[in-house]
N, CA, C and O atoms as a Tripos MOL2 file, in Angstrom:
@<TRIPOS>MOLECULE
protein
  304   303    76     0     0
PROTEIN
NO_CHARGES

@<TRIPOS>ATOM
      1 N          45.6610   71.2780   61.5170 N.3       1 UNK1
      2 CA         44.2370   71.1420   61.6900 C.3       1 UNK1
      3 C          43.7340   69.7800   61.2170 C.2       1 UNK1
      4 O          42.6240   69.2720   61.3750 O.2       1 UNK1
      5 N          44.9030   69.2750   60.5520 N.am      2 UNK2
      6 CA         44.0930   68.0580   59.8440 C.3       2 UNK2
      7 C          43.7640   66.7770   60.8160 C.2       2 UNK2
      8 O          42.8420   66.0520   60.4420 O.2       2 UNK2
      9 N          44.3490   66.4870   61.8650 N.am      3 UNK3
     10 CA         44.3490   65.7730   63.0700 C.3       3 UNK3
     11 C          43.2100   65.9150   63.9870 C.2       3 UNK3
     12 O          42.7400   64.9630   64.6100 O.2       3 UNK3
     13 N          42.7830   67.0950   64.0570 N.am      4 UNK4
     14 CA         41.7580   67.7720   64.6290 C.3       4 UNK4
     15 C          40.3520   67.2840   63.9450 C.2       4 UNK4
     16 O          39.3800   67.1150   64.6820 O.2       4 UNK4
     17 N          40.2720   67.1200   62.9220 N.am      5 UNK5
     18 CA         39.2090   67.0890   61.4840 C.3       5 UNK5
     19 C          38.8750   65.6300   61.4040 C.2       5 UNK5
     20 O          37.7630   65.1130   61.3010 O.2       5 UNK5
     21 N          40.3000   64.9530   61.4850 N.am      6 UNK6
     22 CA         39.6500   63.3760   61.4990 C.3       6 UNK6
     23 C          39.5800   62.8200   62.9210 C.2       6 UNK6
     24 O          39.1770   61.6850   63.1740 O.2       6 UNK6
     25 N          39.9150   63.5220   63.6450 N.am      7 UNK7
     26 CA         39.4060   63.0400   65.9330 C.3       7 UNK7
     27 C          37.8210   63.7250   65.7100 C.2       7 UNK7
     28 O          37.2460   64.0190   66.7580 O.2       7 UNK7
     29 N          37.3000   63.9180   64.7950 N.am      8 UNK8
     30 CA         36.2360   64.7360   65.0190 C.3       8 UNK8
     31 C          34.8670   63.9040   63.9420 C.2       8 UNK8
     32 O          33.6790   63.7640   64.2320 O.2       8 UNK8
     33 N          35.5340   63.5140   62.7930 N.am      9 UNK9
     34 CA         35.0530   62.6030   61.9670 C.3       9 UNK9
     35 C          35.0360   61.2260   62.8050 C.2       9 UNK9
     36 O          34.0580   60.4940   62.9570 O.2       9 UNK9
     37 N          35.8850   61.1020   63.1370 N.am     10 UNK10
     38 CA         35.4170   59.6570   64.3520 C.3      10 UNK10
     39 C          34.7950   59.7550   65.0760 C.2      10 UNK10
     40 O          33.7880   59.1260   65.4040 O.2      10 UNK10
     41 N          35.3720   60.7130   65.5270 N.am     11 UNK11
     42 CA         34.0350   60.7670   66.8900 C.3      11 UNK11
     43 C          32.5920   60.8790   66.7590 C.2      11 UNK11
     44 O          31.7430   60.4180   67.5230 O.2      11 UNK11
     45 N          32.4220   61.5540   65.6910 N.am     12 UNK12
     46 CA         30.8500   61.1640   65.0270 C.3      12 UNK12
     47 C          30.5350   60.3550   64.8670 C.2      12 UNK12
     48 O          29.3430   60.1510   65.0980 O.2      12 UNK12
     49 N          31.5820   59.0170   64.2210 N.am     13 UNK13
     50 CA         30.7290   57.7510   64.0110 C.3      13 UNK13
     51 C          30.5940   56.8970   64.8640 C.2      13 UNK13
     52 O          29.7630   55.9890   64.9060 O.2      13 UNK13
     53 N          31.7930   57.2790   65.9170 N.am     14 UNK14
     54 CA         31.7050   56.1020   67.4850 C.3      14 UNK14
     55 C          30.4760   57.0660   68.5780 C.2      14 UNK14
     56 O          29.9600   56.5770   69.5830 O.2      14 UNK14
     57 N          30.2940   58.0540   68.2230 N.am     15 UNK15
     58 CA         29.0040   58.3880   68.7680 C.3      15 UNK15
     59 C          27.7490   57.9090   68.9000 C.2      15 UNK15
     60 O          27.0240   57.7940   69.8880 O.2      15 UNK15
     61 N          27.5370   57.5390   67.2890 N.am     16 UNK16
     62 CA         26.6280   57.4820   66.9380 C.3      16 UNK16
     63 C          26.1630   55.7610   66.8910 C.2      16 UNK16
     64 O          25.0560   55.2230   66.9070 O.2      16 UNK16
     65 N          27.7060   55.1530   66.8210 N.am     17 UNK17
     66 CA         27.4330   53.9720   67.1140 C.3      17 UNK17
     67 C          27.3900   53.5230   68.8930 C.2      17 UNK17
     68 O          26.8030   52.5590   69.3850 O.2      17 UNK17
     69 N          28.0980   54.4260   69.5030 N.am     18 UNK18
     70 CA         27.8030   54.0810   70.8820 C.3      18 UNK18
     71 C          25.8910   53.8820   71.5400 C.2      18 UNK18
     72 O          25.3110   53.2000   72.3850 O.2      18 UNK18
     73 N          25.5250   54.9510   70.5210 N.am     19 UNK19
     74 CA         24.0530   55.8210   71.1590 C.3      19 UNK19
     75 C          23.3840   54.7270   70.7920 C.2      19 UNK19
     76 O          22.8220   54.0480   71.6510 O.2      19 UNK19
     77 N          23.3210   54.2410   68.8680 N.am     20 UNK20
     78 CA         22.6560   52.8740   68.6730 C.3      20 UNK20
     79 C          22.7010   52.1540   69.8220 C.2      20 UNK20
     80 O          21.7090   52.0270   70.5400 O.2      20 UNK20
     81 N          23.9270   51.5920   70.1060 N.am     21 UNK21
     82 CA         24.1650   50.3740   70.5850 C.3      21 UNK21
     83 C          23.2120   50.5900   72.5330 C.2      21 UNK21
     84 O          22.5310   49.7710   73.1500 O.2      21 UNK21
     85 N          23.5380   51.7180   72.8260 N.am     22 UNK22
     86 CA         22.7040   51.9180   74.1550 C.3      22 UNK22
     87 C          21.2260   51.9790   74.1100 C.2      22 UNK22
     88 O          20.7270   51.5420   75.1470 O.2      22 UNK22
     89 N          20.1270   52.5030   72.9720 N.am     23 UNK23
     90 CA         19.2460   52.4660   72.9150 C.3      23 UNK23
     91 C          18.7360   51.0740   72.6570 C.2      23 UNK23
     92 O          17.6870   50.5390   73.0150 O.2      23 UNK23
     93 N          19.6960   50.6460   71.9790 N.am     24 UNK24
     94 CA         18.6370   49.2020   71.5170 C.3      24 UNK24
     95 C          19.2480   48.3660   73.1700 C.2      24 UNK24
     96 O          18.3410   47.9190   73.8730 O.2      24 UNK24
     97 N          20.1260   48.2640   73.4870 N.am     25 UNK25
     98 CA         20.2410   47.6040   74.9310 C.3      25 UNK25
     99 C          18.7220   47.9450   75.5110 C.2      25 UNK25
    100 O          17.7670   47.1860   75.6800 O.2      25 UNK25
    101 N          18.8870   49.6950   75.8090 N.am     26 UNK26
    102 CA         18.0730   50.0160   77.0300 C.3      26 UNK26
    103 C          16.5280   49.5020   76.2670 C.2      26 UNK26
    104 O          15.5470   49.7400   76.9730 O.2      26 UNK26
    105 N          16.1980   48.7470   74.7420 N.am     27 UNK27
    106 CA         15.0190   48.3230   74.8110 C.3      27 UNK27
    107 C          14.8200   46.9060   74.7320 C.2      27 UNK27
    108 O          13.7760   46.3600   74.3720 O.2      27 UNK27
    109 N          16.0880   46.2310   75.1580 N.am     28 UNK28
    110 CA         15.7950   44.7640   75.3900 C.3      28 UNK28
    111 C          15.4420   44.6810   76.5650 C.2      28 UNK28
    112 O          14.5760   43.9060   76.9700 O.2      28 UNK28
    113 N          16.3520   45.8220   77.5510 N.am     29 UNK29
    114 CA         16.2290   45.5840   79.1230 C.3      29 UNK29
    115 C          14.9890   45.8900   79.1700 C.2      29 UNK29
    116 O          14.6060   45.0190   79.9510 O.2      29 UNK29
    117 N          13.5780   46.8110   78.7700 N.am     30 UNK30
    118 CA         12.4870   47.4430   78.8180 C.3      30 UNK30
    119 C          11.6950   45.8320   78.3420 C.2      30 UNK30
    120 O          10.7830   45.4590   79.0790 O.2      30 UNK30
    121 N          12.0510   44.9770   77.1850 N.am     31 UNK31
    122 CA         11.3040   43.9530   77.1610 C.3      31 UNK31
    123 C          11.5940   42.9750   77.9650 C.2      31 UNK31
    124 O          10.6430   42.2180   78.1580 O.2      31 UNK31
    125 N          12.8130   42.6410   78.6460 N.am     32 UNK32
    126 CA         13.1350   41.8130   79.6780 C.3      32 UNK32
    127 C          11.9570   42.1620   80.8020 C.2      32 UNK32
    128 O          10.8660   41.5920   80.8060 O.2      32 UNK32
    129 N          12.3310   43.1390   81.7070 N.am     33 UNK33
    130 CA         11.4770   43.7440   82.4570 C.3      33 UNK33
    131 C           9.8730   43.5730   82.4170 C.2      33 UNK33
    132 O           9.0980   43.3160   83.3390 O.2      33 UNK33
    133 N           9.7130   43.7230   81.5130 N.am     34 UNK34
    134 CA          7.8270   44.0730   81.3960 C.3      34 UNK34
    135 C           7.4910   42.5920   81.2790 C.2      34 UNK34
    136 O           6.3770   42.3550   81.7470 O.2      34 UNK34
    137 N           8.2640   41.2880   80.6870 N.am     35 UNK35
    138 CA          8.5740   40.1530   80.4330 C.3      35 UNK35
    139 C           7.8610   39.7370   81.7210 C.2      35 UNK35
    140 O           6.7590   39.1970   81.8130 O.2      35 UNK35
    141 N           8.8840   40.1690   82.9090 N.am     36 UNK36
    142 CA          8.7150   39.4410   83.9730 C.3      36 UNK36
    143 C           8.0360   39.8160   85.0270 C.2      36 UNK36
    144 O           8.1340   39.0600   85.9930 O.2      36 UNK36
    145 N           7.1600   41.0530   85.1890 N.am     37 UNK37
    146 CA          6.3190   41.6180   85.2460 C.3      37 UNK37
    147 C           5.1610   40.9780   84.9220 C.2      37 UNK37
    148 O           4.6240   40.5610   85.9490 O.2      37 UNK37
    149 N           4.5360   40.7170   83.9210 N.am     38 UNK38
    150 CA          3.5680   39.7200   83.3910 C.3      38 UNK38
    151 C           4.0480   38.2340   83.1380 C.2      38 UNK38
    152 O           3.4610   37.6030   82.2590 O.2      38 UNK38
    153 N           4.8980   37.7320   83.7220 N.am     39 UNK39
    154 CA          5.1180   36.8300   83.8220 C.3      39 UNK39
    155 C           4.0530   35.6780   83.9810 C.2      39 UNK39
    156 O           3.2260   35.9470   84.8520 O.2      39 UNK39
    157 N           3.8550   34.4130   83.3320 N.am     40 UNK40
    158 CA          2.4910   33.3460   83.4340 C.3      40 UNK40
    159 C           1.3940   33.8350   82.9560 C.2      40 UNK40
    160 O           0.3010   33.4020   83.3210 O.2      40 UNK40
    161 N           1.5400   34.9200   81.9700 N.am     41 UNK41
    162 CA          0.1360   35.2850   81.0800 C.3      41 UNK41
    163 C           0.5060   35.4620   79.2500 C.2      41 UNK41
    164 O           1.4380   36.1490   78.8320 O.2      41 UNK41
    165 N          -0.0990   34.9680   78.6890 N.am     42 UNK42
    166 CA         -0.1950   34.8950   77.1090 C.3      42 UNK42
    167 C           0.6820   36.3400   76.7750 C.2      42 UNK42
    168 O           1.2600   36.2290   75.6940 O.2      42 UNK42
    169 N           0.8560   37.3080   77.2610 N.am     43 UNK43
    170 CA          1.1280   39.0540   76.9500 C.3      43 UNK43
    171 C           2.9440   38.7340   76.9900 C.2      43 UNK43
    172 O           3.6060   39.7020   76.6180 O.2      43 UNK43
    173 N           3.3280   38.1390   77.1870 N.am     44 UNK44
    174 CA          4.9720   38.2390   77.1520 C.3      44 UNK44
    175 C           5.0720   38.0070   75.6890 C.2      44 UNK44
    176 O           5.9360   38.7190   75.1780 O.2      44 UNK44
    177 N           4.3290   37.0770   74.7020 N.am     45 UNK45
    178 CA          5.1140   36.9490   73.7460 C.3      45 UNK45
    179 C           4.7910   38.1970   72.4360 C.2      45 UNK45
    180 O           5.5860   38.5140   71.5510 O.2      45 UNK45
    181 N           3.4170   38.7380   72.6440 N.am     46 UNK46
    182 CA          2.8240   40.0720   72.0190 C.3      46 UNK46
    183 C           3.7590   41.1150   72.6160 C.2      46 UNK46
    184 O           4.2120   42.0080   71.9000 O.2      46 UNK46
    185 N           4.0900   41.0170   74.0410 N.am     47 UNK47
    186 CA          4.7600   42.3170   74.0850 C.3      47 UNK47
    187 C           6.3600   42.5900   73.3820 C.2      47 UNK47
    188 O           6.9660   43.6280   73.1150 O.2      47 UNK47
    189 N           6.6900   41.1900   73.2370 N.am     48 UNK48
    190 CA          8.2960   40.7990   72.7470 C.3      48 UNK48
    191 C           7.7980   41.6140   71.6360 C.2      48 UNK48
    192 O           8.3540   42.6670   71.3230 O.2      48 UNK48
    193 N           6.7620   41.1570   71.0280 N.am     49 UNK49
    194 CA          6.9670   41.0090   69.3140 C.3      49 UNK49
    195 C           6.5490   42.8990   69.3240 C.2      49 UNK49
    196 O           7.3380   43.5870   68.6750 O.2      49 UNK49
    197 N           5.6740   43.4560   69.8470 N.am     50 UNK50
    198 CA          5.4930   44.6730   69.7240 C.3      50 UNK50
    199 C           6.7030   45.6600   69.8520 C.2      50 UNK50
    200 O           7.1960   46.3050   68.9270 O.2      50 UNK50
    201 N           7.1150   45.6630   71.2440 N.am     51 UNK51
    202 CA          8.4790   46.6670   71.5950 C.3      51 UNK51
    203 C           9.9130   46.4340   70.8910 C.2      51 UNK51
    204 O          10.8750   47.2020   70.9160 O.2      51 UNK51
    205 N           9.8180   45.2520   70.2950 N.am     52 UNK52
    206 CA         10.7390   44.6010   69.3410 C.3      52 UNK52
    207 C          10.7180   45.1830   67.9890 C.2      52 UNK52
    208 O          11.7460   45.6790   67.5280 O.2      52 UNK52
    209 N           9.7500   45.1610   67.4020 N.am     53 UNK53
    210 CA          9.3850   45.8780   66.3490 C.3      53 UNK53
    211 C           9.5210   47.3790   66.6510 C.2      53 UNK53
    212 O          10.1100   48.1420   65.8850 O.2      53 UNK53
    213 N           8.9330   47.7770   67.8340 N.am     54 UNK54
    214 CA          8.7510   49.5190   67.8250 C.3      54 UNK54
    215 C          10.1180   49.8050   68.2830 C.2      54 UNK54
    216 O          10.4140   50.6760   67.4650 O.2      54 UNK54
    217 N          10.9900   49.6900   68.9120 N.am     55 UNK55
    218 CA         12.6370   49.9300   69.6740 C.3      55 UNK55
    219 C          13.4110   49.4650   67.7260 C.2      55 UNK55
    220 O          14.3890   49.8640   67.0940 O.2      55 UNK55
    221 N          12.7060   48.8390   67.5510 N.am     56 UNK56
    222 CA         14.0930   48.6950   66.2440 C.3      56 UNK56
    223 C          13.3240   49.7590   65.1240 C.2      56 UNK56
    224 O          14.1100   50.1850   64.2780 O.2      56 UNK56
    225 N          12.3510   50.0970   65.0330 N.am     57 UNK57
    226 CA         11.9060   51.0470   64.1840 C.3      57 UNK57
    227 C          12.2550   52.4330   64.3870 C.2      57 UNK57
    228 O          12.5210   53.2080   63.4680 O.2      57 UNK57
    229 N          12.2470   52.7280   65.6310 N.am     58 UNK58
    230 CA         12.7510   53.8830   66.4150 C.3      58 UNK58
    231 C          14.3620   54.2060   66.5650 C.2      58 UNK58
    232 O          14.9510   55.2450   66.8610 O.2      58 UNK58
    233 N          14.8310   52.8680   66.2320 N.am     59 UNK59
    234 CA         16.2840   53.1180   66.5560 C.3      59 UNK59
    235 C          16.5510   53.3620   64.6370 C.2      59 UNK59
    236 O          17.1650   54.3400   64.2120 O.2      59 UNK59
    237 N          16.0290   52.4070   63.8210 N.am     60 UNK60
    238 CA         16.2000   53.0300   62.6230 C.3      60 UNK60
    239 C          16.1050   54.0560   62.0610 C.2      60 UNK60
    240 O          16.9350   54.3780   61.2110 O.2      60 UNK60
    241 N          14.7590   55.0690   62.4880 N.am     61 UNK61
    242 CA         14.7420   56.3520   62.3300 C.3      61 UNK61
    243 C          15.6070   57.1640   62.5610 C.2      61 UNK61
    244 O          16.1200   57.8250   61.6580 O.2      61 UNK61
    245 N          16.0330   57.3060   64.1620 N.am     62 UNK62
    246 CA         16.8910   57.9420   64.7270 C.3      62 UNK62
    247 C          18.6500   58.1100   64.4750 C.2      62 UNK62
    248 O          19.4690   59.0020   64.6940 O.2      62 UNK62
    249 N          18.7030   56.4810   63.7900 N.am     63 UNK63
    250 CA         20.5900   56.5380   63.2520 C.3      63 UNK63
    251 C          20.1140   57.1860   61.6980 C.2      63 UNK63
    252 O          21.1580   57.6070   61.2010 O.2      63 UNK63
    253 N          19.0830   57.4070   60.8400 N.am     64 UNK64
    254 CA         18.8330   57.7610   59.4990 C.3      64 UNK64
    255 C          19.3620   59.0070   59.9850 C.2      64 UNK64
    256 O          20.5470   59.3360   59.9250 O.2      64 UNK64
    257 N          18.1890   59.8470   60.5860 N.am     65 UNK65
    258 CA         18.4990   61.4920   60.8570 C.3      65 UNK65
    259 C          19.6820   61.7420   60.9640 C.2      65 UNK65
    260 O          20.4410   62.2980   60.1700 O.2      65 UNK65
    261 N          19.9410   61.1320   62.4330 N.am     66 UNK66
    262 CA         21.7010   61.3470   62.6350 C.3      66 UNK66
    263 C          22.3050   61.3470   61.3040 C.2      66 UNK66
    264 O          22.1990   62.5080   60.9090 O.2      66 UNK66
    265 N          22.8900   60.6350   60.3990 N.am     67 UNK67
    266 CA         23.2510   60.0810   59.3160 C.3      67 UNK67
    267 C          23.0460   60.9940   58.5530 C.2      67 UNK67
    268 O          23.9690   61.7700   58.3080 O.2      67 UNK67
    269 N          21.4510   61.2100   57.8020 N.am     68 UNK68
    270 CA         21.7800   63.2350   57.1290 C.3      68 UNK68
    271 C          21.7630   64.0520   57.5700 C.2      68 UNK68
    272 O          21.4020   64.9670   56.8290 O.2      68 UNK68
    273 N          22.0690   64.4400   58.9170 N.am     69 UNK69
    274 CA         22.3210   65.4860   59.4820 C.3      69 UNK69
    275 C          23.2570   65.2950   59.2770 C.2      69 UNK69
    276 O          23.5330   65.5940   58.1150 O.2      69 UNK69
    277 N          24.4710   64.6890   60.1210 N.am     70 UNK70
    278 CA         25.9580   64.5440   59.4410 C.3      70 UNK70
    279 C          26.0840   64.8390   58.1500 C.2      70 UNK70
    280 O          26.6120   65.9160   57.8720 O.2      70 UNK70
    281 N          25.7870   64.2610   57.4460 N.am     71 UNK71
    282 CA         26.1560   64.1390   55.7050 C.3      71 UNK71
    283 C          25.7960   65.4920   55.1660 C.2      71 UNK71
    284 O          26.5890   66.0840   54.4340 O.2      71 UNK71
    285 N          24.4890   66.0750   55.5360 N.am     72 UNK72
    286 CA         24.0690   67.5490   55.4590 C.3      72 UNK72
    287 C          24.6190   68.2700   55.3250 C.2      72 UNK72
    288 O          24.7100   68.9140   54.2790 O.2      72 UNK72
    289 N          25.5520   68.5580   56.9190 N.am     73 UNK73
    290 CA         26.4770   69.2330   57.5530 C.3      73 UNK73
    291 C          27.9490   69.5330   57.1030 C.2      73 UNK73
    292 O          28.7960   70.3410   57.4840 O.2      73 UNK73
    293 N          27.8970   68.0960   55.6820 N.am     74 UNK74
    294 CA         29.5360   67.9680   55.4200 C.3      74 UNK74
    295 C          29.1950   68.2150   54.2930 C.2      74 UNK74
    296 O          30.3520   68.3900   53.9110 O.2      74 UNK74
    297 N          28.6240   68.3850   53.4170 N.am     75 UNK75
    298 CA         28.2450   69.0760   51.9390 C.3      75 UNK75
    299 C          27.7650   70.2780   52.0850 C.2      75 UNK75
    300 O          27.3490   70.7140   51.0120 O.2      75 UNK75
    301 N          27.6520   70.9610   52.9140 N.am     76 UNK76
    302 CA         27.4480   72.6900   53.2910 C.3      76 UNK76
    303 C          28.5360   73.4120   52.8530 C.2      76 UNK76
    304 O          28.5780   74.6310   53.0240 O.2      76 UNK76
@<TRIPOS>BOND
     1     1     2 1
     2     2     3 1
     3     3     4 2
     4     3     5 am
     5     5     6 1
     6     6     7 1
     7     7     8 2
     8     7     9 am
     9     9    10 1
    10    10    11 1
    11    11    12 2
    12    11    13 am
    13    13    14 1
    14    14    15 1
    15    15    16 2
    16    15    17 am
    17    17    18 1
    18    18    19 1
    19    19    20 2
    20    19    21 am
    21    21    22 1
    22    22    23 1
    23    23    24 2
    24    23    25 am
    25    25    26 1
    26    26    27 1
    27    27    28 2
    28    27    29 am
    29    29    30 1
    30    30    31 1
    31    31    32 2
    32    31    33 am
    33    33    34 1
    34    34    35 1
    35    35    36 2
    36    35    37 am
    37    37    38 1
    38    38    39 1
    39    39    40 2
    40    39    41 am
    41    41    42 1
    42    42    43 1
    43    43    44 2
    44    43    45 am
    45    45    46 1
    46    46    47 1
    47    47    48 2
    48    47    49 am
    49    49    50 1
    50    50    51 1
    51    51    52 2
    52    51    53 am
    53    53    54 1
    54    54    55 1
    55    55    56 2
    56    55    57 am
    57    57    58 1
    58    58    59 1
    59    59    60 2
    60    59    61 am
    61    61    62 1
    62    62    63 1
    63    63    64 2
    64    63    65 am
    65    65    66 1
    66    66    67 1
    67    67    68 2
    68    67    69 am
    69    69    70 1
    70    70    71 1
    71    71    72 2
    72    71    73 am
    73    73    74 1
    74    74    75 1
    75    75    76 2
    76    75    77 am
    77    77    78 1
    78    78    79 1
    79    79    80 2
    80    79    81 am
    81    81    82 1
    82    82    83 1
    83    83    84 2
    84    83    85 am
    85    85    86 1
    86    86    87 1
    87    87    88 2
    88    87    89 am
    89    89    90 1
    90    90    91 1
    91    91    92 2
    92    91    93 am
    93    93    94 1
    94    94    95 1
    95    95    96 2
    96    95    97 am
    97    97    98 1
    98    98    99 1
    99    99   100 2
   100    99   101 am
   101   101   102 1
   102   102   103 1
   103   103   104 2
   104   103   105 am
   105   105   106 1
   106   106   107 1
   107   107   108 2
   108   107   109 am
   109   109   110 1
   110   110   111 1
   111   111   112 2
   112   111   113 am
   113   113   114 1
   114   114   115 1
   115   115   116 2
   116   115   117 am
   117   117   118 1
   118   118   119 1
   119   119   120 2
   120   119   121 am
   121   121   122 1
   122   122   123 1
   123   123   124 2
   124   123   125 am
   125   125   126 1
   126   126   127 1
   127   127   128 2
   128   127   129 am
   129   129   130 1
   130   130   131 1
   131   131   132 2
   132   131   133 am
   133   133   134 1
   134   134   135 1
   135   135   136 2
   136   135   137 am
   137   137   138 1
   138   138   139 1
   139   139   140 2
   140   139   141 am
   141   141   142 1
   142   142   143 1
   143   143   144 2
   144   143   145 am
   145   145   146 1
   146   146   147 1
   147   147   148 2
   148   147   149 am
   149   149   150 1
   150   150   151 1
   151   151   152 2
   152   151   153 am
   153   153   154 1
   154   154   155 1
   155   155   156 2
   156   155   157 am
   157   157   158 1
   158   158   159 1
   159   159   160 2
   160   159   161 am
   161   161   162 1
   162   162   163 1
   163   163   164 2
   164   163   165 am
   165   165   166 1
   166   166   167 1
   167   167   168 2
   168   167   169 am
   169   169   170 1
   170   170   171 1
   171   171   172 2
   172   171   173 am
   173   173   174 1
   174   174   175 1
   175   175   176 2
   176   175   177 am
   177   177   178 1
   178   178   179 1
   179   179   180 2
   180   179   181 am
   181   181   182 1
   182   182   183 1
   183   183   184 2
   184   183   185 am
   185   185   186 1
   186   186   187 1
   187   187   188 2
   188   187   189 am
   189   189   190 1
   190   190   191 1
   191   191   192 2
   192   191   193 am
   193   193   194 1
   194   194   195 1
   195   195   196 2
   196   195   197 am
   197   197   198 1
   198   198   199 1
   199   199   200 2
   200   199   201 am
   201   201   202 1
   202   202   203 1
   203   203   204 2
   204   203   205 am
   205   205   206 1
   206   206   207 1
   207   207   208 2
   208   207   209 am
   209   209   210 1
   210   210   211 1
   211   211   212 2
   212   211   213 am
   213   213   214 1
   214   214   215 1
   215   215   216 2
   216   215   217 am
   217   217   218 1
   218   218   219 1
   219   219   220 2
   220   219   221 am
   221   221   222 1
   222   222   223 1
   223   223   224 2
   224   223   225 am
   225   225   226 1
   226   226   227 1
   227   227   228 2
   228   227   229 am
   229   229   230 1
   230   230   231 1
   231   231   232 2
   232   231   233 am
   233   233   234 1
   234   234   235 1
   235   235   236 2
   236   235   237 am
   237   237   238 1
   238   238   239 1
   239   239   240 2
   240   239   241 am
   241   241   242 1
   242   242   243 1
   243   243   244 2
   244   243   245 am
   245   245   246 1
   246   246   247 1
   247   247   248 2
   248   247   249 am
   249   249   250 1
   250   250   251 1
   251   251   252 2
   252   251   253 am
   253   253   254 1
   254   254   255 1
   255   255   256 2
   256   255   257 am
   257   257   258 1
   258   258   259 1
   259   259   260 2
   260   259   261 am
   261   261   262 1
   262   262   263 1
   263   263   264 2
   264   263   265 am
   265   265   266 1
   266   266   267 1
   267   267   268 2
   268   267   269 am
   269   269   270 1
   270   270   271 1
   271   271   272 2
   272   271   273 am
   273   273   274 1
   274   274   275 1
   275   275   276 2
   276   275   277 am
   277   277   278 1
   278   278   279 1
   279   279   280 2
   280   279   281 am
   281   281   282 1
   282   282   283 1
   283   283   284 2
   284   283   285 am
   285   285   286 1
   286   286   287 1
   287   287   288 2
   288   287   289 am
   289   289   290 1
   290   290   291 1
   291   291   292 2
   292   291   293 am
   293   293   294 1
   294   294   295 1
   295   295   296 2
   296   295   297 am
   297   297   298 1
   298   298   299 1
   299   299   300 2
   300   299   301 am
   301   301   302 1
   302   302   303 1
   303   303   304 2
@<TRIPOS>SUBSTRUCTURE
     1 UNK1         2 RESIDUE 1 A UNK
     2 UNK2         6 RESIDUE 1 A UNK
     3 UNK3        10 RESIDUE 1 A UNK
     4 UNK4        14 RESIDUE 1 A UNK
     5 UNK5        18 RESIDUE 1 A UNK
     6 UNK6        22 RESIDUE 1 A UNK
     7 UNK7        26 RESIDUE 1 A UNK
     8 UNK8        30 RESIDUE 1 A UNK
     9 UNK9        34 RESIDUE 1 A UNK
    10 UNK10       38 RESIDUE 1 A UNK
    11 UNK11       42 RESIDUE 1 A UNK
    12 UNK12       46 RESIDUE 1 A UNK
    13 UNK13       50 RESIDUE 1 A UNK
    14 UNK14       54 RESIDUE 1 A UNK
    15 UNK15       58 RESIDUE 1 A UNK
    16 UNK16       62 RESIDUE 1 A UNK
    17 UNK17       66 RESIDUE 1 A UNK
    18 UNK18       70 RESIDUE 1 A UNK
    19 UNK19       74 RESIDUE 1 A UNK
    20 UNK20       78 RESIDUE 1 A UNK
    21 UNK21       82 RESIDUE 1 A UNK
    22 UNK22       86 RESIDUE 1 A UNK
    23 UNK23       90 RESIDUE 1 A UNK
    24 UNK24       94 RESIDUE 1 A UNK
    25 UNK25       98 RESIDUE 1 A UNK
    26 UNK26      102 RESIDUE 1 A UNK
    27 UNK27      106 RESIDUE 1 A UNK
    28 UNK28      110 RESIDUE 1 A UNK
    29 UNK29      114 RESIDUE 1 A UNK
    30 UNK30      118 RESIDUE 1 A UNK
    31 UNK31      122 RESIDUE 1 A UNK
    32 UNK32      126 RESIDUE 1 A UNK
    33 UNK33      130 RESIDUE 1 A UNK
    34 UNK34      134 RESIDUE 1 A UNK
    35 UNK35      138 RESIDUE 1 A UNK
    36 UNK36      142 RESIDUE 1 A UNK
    37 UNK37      146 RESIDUE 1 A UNK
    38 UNK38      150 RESIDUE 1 A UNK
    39 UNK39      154 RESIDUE 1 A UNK
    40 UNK40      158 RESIDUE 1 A UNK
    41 UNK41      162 RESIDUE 1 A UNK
    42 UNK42      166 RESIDUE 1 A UNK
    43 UNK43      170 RESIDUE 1 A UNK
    44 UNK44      174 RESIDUE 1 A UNK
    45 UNK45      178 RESIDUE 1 A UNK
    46 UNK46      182 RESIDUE 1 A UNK
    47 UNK47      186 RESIDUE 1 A UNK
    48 UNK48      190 RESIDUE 1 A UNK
    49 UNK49      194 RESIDUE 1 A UNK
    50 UNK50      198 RESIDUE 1 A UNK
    51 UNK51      202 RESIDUE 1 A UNK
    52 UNK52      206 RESIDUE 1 A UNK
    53 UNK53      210 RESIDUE 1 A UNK
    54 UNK54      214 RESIDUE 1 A UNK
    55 UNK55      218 RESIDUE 1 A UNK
    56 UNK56      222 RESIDUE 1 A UNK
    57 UNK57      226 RESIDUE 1 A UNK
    58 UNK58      230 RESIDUE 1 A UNK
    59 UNK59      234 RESIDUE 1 A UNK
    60 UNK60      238 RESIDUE 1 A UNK
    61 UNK61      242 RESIDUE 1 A UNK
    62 UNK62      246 RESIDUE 1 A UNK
    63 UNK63      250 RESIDUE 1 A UNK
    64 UNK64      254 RESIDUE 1 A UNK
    65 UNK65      258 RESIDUE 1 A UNK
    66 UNK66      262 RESIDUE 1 A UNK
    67 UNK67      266 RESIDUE 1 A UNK
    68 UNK68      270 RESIDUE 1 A UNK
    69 UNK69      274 RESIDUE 1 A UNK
    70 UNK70      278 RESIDUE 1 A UNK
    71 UNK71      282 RESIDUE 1 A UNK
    72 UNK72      286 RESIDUE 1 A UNK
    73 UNK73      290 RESIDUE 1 A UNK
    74 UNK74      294 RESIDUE 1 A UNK
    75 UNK75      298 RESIDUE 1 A UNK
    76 UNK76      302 RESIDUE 1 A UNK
């Protein structure tokens, strides 16, 4: 079983680092996009700085939980 226990302990953390790593992509591509969309108006560099701030605040929350939920789960 012990093989089983640590393919399973990894896989939690390459999960969890896969999911980071896709959310914060899918919110550069969301500021790329809206970027060029408003393209030639003052709002590209407010919107950088806004969704920049809110996508990395959101992604911080979201790897915390993950993180004591795991840890939770393994001191039960």
């Amino acid at each position: 079983m012990a093989p089983l226990n640590i393919i399973g302990e990894l896989a939690k953390v390459i999960s969890i680092s896969f999911r980071l790593f896709g959310n914060i992509m899918g919110g550069a591509i969301i500021i790329i996009v809206v970027s060029y969309l408003v393209y030639g108006i003052l709002l590209p560099p407010l919107l950088n700085l806004f969704f920049g701030l809110f996508v990395g605040t959101v992604q911080a929350f979201v790897f915390t939980m993950l993180t004591l939920v795991y840890i939770a789960v393994q001191v039960k």
